[in-house]
C-alpha positions in Angstrom: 13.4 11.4 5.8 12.0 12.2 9.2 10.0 15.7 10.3 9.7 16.6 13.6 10.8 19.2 16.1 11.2 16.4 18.7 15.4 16.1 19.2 17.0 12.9 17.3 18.3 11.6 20.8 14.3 11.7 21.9 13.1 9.9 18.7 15.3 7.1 18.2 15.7 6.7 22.1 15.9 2.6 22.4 16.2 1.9 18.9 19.2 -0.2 19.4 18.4 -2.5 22.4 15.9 -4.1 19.2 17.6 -6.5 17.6 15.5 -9.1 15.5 17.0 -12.5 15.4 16.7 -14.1 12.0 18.5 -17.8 11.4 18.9 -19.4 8.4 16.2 -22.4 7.2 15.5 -25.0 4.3 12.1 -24.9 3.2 10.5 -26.8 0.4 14.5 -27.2 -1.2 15.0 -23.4 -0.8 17.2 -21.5 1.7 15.5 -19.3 3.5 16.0 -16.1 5.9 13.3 -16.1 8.6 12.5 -14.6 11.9 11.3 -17.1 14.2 7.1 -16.6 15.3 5.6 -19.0 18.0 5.0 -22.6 17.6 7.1 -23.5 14.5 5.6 -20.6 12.3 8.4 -18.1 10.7 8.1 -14.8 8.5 10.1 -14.4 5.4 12.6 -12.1 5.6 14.9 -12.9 2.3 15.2 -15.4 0.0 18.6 -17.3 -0.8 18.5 -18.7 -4.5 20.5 -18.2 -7.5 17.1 -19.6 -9.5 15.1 -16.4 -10.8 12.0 -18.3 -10.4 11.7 -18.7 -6.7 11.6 -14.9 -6.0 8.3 -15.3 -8.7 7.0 -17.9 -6.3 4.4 -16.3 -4.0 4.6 -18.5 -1.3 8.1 -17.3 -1.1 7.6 -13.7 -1.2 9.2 -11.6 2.2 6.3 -11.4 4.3 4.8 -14.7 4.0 4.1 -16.8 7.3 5.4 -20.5 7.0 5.1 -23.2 9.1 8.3 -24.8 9.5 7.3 -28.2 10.2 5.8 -28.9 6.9 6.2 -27.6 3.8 2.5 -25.9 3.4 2.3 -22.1 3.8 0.4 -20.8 6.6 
């Protein structure tokens, strides 16, 4: 819920030209959903698995900066 007395038109002005762009990786045998940092780093945005025990993994948890050329957390 948002409160202000600003109109909606002012407060969301530009909120659709952003448009994150997330792509699809394989990281340590898990399918990741990650948005792209600089110099092969990525954030976790979601985690693809049907195992329960990934999303109990904390080096998998949303959030979580990985470098993408090896398969050590940041």
């Amino acid at each position: 819920m948002l409160w202000t007395i600003m109109p909606l038109n002012t407060v969301l002005a530009g909120l659709d030209s952003f448009k994150p762009q997330y792509k699809e990786v394989r990281w340590q045998n898990n399918i990741l959903l990650v948005e792209p940092l600089e110099m092969n780093k990525a954030k976790i945005i979601r985690i693809i698995s049907t195992n329960p025990f990934d999303y109990l993994n904390p080096h998998l948890q949303p959030g979580e900066i990985i470098n993408l050329k090896s398969d050590q957390p940041v």
